[in-house]
PyMOL Python script that loads the backbone (N, CA, C, O; Angstrom):
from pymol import cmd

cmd.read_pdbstr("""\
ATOM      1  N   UNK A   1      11.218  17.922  -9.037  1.00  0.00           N
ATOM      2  CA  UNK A   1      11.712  17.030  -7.993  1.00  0.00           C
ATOM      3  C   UNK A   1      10.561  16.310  -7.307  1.00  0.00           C
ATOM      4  O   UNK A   1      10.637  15.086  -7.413  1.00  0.00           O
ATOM      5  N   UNK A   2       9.596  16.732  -6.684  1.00  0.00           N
ATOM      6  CA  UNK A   2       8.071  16.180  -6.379  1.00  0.00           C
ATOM      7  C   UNK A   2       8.227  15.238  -7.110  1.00  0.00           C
ATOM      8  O   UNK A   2       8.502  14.225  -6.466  1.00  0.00           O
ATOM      9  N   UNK A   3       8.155  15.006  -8.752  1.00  0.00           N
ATOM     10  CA  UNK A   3       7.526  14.229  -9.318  1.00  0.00           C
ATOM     11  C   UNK A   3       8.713  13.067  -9.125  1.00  0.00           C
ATOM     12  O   UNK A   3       8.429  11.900  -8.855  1.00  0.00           O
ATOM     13  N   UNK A   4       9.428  13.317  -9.218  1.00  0.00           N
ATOM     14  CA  UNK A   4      10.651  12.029  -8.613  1.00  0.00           C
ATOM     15  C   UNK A   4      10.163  11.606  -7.720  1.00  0.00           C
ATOM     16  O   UNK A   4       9.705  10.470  -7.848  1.00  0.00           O
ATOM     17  N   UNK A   5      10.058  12.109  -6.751  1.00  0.00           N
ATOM     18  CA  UNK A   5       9.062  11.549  -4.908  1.00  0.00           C
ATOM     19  C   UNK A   5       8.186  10.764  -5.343  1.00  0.00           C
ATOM     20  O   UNK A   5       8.058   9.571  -5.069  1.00  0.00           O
ATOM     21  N   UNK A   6       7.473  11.493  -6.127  1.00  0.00           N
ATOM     22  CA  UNK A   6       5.777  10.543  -6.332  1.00  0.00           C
ATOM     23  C   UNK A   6       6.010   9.061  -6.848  1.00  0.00           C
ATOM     24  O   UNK A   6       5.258   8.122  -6.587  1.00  0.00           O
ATOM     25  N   UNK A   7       7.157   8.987  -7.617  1.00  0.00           N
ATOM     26  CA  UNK A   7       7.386   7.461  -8.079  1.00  0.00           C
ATOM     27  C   UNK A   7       7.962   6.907  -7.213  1.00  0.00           C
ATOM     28  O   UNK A   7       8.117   5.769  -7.655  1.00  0.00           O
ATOM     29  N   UNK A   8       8.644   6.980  -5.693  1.00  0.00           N
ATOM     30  CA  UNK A   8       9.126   6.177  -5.371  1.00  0.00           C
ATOM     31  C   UNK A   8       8.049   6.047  -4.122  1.00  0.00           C
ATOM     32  O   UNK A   8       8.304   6.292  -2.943  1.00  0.00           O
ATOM     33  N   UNK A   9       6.795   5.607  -4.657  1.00  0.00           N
ATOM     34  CA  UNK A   9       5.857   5.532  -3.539  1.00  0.00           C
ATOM     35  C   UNK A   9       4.934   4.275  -3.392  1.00  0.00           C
ATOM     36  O   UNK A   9       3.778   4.622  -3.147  1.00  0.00           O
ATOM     37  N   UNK A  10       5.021   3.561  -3.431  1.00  0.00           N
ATOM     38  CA  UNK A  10       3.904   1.943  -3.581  1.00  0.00           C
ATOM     39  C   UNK A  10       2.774   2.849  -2.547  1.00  0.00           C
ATOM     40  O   UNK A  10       2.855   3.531  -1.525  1.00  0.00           O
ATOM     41  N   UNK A  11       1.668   2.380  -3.527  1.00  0.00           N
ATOM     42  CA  UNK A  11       0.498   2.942  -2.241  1.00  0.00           C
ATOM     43  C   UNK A  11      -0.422   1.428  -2.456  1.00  0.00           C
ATOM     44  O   UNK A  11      -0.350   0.640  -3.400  1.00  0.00           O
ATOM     45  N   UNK A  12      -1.517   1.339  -0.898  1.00  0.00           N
ATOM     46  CA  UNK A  12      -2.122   0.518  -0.836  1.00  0.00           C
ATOM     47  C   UNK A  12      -4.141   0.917  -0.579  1.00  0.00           C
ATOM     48  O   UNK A  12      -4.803   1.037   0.452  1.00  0.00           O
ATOM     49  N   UNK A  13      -4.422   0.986  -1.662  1.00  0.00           N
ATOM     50  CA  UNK A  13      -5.776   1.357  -1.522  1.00  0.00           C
ATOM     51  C   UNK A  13      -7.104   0.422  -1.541  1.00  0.00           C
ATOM     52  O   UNK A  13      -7.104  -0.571  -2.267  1.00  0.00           O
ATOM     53  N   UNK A  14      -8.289   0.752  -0.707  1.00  0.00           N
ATOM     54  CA  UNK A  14      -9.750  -0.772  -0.954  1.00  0.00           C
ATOM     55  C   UNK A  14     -10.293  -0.233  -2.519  1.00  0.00           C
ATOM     56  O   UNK A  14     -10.121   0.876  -3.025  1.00  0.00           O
ATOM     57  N   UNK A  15     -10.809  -1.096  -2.926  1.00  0.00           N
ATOM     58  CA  UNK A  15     -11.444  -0.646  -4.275  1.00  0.00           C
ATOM     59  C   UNK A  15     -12.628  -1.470  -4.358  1.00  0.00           C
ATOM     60  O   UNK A  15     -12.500  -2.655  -4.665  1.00  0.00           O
ATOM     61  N   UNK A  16     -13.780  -0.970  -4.116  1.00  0.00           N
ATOM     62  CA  UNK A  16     -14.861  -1.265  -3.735  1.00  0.00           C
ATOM     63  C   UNK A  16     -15.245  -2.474  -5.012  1.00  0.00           C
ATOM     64  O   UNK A  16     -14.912  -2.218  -6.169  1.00  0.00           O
ATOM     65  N   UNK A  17     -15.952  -3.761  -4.686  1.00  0.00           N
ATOM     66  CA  UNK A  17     -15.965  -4.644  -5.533  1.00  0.00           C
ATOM     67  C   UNK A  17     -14.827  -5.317  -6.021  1.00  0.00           C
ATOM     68  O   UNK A  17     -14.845  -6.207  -6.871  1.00  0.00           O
ATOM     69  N   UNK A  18     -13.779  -4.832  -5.416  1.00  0.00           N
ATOM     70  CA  UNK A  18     -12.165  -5.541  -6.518  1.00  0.00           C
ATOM     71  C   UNK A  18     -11.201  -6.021  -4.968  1.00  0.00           C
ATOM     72  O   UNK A  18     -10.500  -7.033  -4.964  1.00  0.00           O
ATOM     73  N   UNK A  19     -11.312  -5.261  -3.951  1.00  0.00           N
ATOM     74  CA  UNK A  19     -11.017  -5.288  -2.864  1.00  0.00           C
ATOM     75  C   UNK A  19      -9.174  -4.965  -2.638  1.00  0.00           C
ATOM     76  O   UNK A  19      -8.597  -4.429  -3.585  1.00  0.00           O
ATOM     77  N   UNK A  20      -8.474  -5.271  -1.549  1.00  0.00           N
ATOM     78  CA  UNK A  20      -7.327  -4.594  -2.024  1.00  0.00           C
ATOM     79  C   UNK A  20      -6.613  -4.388  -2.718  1.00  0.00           C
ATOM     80  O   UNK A  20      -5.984  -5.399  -3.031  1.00  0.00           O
ATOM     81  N   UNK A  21      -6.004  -2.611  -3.714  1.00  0.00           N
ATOM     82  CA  UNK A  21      -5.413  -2.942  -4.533  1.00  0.00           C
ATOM     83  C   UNK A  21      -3.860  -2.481  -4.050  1.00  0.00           C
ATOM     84  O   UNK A  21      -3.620  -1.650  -3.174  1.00  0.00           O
ATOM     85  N   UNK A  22      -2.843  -3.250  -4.865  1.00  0.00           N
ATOM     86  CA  UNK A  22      -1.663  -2.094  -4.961  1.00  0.00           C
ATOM     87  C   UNK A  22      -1.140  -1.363  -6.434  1.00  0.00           C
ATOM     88  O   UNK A  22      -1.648  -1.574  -7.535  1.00  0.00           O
ATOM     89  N   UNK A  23      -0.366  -0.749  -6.239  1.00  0.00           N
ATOM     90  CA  UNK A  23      -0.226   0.639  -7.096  1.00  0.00           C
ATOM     91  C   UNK A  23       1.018   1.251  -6.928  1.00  0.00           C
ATOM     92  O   UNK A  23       1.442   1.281  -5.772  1.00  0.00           O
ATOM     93  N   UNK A  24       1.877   1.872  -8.034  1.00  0.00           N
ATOM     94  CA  UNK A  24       2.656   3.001  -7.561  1.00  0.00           C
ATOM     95  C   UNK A  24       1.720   4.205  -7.715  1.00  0.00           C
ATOM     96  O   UNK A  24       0.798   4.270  -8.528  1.00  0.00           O
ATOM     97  N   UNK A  25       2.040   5.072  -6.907  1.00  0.00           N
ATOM     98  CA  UNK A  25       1.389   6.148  -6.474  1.00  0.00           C
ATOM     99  C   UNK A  25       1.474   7.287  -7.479  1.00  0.00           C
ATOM    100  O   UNK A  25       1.085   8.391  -7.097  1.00  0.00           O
ATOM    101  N   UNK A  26       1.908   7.158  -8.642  1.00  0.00           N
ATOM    102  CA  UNK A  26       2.365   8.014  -9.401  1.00  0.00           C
ATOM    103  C   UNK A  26       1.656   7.784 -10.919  1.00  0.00           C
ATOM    104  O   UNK A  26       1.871   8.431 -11.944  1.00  0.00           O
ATOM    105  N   UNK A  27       0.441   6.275 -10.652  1.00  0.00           N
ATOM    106  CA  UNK A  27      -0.043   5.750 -11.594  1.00  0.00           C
ATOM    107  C   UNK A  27      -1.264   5.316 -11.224  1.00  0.00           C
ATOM    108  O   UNK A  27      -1.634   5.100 -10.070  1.00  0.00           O
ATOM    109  N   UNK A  28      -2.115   5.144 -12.588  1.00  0.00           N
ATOM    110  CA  UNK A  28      -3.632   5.058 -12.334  1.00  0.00           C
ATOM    111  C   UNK A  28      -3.786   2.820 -12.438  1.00  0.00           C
ATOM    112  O   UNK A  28      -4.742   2.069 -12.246  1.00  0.00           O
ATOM    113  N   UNK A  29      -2.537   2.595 -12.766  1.00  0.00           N
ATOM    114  CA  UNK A  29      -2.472   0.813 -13.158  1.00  0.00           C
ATOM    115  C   UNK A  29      -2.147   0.262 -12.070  1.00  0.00           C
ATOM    116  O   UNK A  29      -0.975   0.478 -11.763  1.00  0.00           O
ATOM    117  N   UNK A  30      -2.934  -0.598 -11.102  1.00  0.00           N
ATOM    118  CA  UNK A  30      -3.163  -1.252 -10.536  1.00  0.00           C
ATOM    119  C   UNK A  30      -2.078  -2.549 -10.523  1.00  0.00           C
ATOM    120  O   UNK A  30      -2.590  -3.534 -11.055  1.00  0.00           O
ATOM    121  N   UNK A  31      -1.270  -2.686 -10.241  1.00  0.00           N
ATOM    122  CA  UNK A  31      -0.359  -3.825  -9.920  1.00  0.00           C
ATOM    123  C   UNK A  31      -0.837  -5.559  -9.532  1.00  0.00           C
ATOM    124  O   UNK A  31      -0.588  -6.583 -10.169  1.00  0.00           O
ATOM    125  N   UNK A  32      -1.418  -5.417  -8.552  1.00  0.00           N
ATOM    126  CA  UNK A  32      -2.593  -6.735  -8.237  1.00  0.00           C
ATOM    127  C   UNK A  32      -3.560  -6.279  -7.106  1.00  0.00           C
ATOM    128  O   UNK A  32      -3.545  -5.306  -6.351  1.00  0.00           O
ATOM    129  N   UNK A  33      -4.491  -7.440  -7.277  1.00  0.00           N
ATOM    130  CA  UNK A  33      -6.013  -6.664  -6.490  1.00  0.00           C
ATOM    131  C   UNK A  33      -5.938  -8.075  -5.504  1.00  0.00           C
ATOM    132  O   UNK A  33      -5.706  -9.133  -6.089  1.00  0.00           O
ATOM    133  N   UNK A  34      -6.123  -8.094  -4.092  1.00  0.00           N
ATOM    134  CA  UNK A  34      -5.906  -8.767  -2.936  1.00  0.00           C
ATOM    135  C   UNK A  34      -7.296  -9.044  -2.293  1.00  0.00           C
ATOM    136  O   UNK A  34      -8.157  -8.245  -2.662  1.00  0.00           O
ATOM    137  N   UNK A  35      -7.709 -10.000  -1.409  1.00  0.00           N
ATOM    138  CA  UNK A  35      -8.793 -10.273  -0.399  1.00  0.00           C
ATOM    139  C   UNK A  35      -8.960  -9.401   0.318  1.00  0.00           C
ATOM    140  O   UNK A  35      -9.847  -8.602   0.619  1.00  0.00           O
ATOM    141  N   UNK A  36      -7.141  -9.852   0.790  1.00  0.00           N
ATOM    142  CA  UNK A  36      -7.111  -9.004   2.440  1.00  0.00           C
ATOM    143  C   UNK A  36      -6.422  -8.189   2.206  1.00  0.00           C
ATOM    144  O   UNK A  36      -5.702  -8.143   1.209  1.00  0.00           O
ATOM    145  N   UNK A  37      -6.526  -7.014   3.457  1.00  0.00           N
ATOM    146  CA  UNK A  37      -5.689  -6.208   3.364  1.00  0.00           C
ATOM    147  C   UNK A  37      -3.966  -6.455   3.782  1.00  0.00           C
ATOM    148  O   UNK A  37      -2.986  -5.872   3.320  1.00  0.00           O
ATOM    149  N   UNK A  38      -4.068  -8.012   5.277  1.00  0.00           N
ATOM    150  CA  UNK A  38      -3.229  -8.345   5.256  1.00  0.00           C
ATOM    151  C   UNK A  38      -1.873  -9.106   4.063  1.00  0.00           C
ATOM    152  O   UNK A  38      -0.649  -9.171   4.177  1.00  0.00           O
ATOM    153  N   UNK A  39      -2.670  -9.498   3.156  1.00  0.00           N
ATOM    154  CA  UNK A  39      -2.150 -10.421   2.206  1.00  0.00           C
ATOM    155  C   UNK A  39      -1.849  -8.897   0.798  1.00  0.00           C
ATOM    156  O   UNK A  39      -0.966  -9.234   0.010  1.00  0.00           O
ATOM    157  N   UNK A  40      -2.248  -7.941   0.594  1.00  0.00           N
ATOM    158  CA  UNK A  40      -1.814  -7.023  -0.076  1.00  0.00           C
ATOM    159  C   UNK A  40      -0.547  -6.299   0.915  1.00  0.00           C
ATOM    160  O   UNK A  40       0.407  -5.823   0.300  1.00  0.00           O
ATOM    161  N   UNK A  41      -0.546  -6.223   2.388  1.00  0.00           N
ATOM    162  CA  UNK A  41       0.277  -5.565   2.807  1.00  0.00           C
ATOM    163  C   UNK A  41       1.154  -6.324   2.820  1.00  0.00           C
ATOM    164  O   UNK A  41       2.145  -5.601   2.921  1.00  0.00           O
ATOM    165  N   UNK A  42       1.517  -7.437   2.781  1.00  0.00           N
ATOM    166  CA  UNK A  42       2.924  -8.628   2.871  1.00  0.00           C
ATOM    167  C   UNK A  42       3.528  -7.947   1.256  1.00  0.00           C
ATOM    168  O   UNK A  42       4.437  -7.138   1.068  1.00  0.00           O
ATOM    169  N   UNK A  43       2.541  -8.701   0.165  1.00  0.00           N
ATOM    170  CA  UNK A  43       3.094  -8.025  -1.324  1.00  0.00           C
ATOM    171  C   UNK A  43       3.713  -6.775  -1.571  1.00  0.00           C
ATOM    172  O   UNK A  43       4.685  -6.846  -2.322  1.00  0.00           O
ATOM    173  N   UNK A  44       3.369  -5.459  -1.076  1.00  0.00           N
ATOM    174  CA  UNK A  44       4.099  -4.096  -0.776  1.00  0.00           C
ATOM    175  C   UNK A  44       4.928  -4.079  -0.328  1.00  0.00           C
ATOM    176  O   UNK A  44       5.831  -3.269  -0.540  1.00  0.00           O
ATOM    177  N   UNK A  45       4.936  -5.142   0.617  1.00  0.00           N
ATOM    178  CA  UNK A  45       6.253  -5.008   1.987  1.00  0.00           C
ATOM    179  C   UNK A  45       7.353  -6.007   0.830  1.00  0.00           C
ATOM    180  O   UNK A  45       8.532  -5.915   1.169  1.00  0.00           O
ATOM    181  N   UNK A  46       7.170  -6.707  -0.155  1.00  0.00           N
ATOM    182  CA  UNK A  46       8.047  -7.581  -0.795  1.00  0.00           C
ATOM    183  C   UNK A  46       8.517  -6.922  -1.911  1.00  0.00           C
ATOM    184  O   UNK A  46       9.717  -6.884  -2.184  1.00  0.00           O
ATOM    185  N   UNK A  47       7.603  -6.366  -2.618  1.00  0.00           N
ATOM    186  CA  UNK A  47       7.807  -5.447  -3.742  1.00  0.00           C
ATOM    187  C   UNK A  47       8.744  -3.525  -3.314  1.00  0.00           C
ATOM    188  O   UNK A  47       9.708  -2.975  -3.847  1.00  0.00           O
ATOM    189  N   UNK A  48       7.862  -3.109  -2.200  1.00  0.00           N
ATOM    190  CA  UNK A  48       8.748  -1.967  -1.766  1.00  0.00           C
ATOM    191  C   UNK A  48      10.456  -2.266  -1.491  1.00  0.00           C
ATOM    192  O   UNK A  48      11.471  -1.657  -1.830  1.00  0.00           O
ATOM    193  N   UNK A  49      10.203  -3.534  -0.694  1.00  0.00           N
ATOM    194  CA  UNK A  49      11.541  -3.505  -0.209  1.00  0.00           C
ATOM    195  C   UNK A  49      13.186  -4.078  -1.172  1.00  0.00           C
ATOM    196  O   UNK A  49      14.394  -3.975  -0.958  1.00  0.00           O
ATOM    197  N   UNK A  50      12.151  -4.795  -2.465  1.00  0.00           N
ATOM    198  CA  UNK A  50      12.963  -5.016  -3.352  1.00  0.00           C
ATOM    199  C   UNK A  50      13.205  -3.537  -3.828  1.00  0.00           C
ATOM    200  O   UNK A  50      14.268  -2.984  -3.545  1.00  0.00           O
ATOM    201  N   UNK A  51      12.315  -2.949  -4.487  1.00  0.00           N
ATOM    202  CA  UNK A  51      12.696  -1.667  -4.817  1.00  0.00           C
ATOM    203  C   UNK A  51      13.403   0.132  -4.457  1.00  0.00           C
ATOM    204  O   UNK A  51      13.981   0.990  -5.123  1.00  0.00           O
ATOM    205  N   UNK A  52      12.964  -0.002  -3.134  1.00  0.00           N
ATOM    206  CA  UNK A  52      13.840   0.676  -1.800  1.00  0.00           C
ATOM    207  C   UNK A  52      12.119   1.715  -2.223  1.00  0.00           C
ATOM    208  O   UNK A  52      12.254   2.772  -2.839  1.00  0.00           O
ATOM    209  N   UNK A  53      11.237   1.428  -1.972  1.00  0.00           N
ATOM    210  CA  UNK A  53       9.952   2.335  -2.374  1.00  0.00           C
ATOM    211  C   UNK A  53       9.768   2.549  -0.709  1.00  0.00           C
ATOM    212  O   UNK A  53      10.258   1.907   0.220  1.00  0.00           O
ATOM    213  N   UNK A  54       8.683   3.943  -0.711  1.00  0.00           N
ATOM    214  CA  UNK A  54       7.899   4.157   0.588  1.00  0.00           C
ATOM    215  C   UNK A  54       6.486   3.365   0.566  1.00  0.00           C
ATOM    216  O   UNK A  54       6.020   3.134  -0.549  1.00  0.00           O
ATOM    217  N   UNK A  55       5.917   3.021   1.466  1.00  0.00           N
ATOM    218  CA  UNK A  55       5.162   3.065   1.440  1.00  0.00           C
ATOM    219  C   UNK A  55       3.594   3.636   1.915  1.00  0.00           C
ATOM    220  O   UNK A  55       3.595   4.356   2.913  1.00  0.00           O
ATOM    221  N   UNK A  56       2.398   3.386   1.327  1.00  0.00           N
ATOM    222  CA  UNK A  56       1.290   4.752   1.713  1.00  0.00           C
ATOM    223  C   UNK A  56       0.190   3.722   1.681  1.00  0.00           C
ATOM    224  O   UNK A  56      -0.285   3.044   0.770  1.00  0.00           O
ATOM    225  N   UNK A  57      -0.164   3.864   3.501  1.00  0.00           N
ATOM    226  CA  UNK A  57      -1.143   2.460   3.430  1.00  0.00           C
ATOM    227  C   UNK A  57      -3.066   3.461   3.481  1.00  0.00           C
ATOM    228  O   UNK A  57      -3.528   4.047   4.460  1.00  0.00           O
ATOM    229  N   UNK A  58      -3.567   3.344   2.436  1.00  0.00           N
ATOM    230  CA  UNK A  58      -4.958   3.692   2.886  1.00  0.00           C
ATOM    231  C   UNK A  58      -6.043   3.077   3.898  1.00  0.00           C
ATOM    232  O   UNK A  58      -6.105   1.868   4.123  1.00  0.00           O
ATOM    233  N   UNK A  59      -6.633   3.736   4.307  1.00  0.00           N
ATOM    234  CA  UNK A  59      -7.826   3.154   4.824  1.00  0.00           C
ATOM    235  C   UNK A  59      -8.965   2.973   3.844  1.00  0.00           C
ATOM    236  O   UNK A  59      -8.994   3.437   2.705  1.00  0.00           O
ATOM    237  N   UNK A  60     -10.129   2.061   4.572  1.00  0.00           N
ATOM    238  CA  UNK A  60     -11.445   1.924   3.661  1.00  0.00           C
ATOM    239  C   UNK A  60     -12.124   3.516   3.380  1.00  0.00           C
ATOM    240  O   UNK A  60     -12.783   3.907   2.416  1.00  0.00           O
ATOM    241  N   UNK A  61     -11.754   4.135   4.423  1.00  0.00           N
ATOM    242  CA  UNK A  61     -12.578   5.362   4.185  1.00  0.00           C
ATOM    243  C   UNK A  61     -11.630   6.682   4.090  1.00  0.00           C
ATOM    244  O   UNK A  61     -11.789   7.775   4.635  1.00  0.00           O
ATOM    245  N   UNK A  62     -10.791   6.320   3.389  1.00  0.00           N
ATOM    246  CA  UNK A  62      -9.915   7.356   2.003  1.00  0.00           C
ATOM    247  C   UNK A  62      -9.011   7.854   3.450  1.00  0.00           C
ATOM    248  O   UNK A  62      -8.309   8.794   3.079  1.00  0.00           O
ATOM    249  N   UNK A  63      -8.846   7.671   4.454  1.00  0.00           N
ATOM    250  CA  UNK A  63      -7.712   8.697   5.086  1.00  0.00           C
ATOM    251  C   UNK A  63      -6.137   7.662   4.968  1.00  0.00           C
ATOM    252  O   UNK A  63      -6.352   6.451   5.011  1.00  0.00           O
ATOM    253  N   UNK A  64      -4.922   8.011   4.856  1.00  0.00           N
ATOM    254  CA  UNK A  64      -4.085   7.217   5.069  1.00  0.00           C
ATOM    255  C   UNK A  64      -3.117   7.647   5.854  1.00  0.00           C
ATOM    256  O   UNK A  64      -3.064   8.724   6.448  1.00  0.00           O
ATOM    257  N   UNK A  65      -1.979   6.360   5.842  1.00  0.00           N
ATOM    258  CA  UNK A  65      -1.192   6.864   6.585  1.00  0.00           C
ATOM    259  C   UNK A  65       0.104   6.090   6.114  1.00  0.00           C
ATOM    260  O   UNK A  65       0.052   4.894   5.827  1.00  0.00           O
ATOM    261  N   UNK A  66       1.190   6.778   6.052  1.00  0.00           N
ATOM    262  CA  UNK A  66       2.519   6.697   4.937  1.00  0.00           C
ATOM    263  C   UNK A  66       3.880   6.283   6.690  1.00  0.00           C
ATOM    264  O   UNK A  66       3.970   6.729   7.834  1.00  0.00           O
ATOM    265  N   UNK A  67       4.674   5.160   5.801  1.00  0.00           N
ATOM    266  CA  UNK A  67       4.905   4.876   6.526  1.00  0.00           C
ATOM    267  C   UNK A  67       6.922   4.651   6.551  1.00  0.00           C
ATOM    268  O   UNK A  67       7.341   4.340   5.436  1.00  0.00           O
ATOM    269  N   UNK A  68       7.468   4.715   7.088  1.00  0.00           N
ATOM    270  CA  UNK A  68       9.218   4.576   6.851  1.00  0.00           C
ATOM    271  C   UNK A  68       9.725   3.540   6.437  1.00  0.00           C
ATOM    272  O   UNK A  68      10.762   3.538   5.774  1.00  0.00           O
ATOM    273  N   UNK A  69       9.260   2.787   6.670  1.00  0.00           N
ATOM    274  CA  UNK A  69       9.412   1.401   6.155  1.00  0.00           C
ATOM    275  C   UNK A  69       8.322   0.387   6.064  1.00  0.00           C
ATOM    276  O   UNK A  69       7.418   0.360   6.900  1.00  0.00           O
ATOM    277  N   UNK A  70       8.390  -0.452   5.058  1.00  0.00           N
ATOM    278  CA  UNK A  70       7.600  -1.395   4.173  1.00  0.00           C
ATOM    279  C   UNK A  70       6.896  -2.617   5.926  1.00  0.00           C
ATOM    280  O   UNK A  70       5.817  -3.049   6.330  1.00  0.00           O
ATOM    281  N   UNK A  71       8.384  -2.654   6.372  1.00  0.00           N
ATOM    282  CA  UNK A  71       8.358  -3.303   7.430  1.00  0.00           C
ATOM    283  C   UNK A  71       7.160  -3.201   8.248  1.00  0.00           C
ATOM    284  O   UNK A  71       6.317  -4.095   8.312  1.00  0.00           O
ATOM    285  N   UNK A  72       7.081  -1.769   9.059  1.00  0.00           N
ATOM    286  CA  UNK A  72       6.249  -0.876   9.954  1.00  0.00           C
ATOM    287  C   UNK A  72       5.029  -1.112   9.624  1.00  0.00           C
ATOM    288  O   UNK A  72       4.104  -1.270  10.421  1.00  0.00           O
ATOM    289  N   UNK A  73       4.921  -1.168   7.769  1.00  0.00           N
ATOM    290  CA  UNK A  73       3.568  -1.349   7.546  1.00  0.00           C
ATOM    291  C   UNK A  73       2.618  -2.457   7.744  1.00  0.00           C
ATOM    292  O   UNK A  73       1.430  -2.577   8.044  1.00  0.00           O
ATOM    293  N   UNK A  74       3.694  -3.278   7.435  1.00  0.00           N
ATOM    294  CA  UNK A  74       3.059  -4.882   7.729  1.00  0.00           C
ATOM    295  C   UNK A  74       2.815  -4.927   8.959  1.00  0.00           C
ATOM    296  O   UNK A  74       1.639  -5.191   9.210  1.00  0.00           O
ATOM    297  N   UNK A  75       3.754  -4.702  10.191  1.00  0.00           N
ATOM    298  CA  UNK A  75       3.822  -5.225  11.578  1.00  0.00           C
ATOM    299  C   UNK A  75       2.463  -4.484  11.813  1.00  0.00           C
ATOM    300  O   UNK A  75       1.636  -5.248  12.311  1.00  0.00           O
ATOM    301  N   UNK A  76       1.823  -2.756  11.521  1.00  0.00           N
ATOM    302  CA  UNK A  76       0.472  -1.893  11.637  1.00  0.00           C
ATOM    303  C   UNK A  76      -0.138  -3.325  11.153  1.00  0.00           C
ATOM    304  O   UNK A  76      -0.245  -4.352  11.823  1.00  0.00           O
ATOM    305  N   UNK A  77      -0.599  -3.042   9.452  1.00  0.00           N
ATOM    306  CA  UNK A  77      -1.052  -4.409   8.857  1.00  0.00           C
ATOM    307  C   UNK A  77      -1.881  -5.385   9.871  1.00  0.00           C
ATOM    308  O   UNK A  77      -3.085  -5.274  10.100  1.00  0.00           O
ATOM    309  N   UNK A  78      -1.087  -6.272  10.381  1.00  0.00           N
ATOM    310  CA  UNK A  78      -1.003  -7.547  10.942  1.00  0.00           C
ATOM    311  C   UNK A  78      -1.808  -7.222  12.859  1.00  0.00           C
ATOM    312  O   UNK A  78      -2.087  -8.112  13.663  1.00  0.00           O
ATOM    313  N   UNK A  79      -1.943  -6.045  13.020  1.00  0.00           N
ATOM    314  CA  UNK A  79      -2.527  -5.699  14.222  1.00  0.00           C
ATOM    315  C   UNK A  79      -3.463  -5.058  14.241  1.00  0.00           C
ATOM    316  O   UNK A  79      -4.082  -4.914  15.295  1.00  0.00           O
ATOM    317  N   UNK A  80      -3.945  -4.351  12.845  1.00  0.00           N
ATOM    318  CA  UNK A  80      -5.187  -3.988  13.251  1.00  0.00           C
ATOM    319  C   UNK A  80      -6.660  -4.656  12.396  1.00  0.00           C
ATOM    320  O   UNK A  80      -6.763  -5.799  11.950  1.00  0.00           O
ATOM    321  N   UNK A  81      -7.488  -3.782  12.356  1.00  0.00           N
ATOM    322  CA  UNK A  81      -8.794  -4.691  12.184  1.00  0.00           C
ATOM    323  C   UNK A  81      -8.783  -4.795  10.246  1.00  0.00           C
ATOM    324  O   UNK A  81      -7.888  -4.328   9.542  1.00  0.00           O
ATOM    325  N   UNK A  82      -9.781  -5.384   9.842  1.00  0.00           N
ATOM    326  CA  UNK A  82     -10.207  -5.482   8.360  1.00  0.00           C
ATOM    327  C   UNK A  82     -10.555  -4.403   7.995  1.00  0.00           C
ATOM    328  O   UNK A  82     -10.286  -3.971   6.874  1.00  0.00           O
ATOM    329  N   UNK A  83     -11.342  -3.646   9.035  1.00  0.00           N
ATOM    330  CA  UNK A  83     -12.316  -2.814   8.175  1.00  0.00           C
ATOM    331  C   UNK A  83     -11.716  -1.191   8.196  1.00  0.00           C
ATOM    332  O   UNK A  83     -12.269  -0.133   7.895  1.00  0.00           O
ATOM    333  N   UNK A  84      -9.834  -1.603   8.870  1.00  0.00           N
ATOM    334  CA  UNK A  84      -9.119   0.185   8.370  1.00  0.00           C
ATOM    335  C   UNK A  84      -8.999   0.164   7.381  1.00  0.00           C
ATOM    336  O   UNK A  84      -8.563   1.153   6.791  1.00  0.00           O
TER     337      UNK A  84
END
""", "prot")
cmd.dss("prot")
cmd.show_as("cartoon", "prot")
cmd.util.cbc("prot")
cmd.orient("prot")
């Protein structure tokens, strides 16, 4: 059952030199690689919400934070700095 969970997870991680990527969380393939973090978090928020996915927003320095809706993430997203 876990492993059911793990696929319904869009995660959003930095990837040093490639810069934001997204991902399902259940896979090592990279979906598309972004500038910003704002402009990868809109794409999650479009792609999760077509798919009914969670989403799991990382920081630059590996801690994250998972969120109830795709929504929540963007509105975080859109208020805080570049360099979470």
């Amino acid at each position: 059952m876990a492993e059911k969970e793990m696929k319904d997870v869009h995660e959003l991680l930095y990837v040093a030199e490639k810069g934001w990527a997204v991902k399902r969380q259940s896979s090592e393939k990279v979906i598309k690689y972004f500038k910003t973090k704002v402009e990868a978090t809109e794409y999650i928020v479009k792609i999760s919400g077509n798919l009914g996915t969670k989403v799991v927003i990382h920081l630059k320095n590996g801690k994250y934070q998972k969120f109830e809706s795709a929504v929540r993430a963007l509105s975080y997203a859109k208020t805080s700095s570049e360099e979470e």
